[in-house]
C-alpha positions in Angstrom: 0.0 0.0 0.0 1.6 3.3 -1.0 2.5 5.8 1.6 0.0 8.5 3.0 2.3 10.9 0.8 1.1 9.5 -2.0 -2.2 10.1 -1.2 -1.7 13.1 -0.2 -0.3 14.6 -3.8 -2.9 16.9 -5.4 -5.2 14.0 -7.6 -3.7 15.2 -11.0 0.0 14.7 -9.7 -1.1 11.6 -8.7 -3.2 10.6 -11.6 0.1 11.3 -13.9 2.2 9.4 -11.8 0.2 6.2 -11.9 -0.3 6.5 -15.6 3.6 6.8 -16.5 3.8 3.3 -13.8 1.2 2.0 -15.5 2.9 2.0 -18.9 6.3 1.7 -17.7 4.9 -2.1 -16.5 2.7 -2.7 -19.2 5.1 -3.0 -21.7 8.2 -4.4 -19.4 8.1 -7.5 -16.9 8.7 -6.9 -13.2 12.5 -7.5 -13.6 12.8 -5.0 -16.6 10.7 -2.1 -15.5 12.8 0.9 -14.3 12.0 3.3 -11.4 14.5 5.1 -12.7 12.7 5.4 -16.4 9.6 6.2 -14.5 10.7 9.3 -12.2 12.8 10.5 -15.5 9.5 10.6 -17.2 7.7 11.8 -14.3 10.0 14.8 -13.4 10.8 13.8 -10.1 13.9 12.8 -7.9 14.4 9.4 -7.7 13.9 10.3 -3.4 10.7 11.2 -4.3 9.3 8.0 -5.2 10.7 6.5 -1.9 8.3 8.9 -0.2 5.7 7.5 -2.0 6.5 3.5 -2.1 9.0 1.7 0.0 10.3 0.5 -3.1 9.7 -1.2 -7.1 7.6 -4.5 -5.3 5.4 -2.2 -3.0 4.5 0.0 -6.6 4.1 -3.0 -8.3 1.9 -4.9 -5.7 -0.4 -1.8 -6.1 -0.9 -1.8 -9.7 -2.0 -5.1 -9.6 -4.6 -4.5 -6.9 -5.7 -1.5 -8.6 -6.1 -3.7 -11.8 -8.3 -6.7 -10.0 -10.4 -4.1 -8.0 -11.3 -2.1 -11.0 -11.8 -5.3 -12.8 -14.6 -6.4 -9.9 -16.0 -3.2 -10.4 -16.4 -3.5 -13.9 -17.4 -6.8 -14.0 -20.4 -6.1 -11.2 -22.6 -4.8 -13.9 -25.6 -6.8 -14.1 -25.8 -8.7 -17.6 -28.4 -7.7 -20.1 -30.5 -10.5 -19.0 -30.7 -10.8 -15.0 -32.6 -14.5 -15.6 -29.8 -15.6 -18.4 -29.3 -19.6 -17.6 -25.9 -19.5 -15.7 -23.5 -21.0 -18.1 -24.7 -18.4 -20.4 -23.7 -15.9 -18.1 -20.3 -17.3 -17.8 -20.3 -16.9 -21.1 -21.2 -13.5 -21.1 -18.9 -12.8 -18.0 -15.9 -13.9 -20.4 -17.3 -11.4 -22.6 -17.4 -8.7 -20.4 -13.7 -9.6 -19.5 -13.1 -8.5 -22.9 -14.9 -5.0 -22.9 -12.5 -4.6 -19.1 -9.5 -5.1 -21.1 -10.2 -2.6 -24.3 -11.5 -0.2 -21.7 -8.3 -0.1 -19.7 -5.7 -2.2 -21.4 -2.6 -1.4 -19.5 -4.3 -2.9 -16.4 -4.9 -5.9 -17.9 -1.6 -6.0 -19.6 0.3 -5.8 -16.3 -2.0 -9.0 -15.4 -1.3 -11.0 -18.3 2.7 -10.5 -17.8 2.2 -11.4 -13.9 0.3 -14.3 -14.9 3.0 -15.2 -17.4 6.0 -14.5 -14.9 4.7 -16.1 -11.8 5.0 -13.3 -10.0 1.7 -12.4 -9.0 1.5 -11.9 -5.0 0.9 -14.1 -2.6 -1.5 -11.9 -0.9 -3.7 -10.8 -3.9 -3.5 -14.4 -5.1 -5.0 -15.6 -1.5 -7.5 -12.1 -1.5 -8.6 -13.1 -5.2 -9.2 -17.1 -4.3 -11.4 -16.4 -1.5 -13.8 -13.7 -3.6 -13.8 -16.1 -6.5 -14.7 -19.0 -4.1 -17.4 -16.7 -2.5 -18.6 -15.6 -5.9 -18.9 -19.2 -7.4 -20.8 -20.4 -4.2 -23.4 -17.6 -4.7 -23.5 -18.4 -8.3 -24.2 -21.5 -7.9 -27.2 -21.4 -5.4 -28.5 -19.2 -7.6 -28.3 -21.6 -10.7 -30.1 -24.2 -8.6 -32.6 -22.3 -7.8 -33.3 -20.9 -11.3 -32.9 -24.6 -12.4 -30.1 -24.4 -14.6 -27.8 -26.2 -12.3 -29.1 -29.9 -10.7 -30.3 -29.2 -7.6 -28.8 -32.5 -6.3 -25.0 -31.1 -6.7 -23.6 -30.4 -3.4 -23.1 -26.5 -3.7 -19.3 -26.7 -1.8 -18.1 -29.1 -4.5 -19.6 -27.3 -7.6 -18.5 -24.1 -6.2 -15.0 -26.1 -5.6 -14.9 -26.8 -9.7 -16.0 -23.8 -10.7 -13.4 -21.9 -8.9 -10.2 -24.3 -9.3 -11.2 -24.2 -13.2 -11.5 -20.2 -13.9 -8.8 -19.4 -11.7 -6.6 -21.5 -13.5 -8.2 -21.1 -16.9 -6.0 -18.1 -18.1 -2.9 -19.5 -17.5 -3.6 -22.8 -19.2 -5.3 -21.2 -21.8 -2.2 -18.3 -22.2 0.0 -21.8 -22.1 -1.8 -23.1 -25.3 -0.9 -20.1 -27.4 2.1 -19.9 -29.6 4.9 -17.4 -30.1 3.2 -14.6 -32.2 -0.4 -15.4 -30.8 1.0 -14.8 -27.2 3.2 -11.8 -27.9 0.5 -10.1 -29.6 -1.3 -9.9 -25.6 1.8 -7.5 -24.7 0.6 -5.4 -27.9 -2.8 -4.6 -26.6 -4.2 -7.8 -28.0 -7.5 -9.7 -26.0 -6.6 -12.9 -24.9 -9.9 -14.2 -26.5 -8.7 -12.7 -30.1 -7.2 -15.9 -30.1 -9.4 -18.0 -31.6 -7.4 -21.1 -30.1 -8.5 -19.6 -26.7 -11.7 -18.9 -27.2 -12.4 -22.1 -28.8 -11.0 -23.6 -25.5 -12.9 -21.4 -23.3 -16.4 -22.4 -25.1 -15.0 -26.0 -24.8 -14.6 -25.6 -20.9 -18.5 -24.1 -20.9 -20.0 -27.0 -22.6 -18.0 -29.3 -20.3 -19.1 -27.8 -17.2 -22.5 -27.4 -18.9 -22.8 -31.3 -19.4 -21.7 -32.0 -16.3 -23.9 -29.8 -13.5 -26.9 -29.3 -16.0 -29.9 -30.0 -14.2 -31.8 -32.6 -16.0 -34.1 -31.7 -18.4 -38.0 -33.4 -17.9 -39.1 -36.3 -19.6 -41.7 -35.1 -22.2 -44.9 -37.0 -21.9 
């Protein structure tokens, strides 16, 4: 968490800061981005930024929390279709994943290299798990009870699949691409403008769609 110092710069100093940190990460991994590029660009001394951060990690850590909670925010729009059958929400979620990403792609950049790396945070790895394990349990509830999820699924264990998949999904499905396709997502570039991943992201729908359906009544 940055220093009260930080906070305490006049918005617009602030604002310019974080967008010259921003860019300086987006387009280099942890080891390569510079403090030193990004107080050269900012005009300040380099003693500055210490009154700000404690140091690069501390910045870093901050970007990436600033990413997932504008990402939550973004993504807690309700869909066009409040009653939309659950795996076409999930759909529709992935979709609205994409919109995040156009509308602030240096955020999502700076994901996509952590993810890469390995070096997302412990902590925001841990803080993420437990709101996507929250999130998945309410979802699915709510799927049983609009009936597109079998009500006989113990709600832990769905919840439990649900969660282990999507929060691995972008990984595996950033491990599938190759060379060009994945250096194209440090150019700006959606993950799902791969058509390899977003055949493999429908594929995982359909899967989890066969397996937690609720069954459909015999016709007469």
């Amino acid at each position: 968490m940055p220093k009260n110092t930080f906070f305490n710069l006049p918005a617009e100093k602030r604002q310019h800061f974080l967008d010259i940190a921003l860019a300086e990460f987006a387009h280099n991994d942890y080891p390569n981005a510079s403090i030193s590029r990004i107080v050269a660009q900012a005009g300040i001394a380099k003693g500055s930024f210490y009154q700000y951060f404690t140091d690069k990690e501390e910045l870093y850590h901050y970007l990436l929390e600033l990413g997932a909670q504008q990402k939550a925010q973004f993504l807690a729009t309700p869909p066009p279709e409040i009653e939309m059958d659950i795996f076409v929400y999930l759909a529709w979620l992935a979709q609205a994943g994409v919109q995040f990403e156009l509308a602030h792609p240096q955020l999502s950049q700076i994901g996509y290299r952590a993810i890469r790396s390995g070096v997302m945070p412990s902590a925001l790895i841990e803080q993420a798990r437990a709101g996507a394990f929250a999130f998945f349990k309410e979802l699915v509830a709510r799927g049983k009870s609009e009936g597109s999820i079998d009500p006989r699924l113990d709600e832990e264990l769905a919840a439990f699949f649900f969660h282990t998949i999507f929060t691995e999904l972008g990984g595996y499905l950033l491990s599938r691409l190759e060379g060009d396709a994945a250096g194209e997502l440090a150019n700006g570039r959606s993950l799902f403008d791969s058509p390899t991943a977003a055949n493999l992201f429908n594929q995982t729908i359909r899967i989890l769609q066969a397996g937690m359906s609720a069954p459909q009544t015999p016709q007469p």
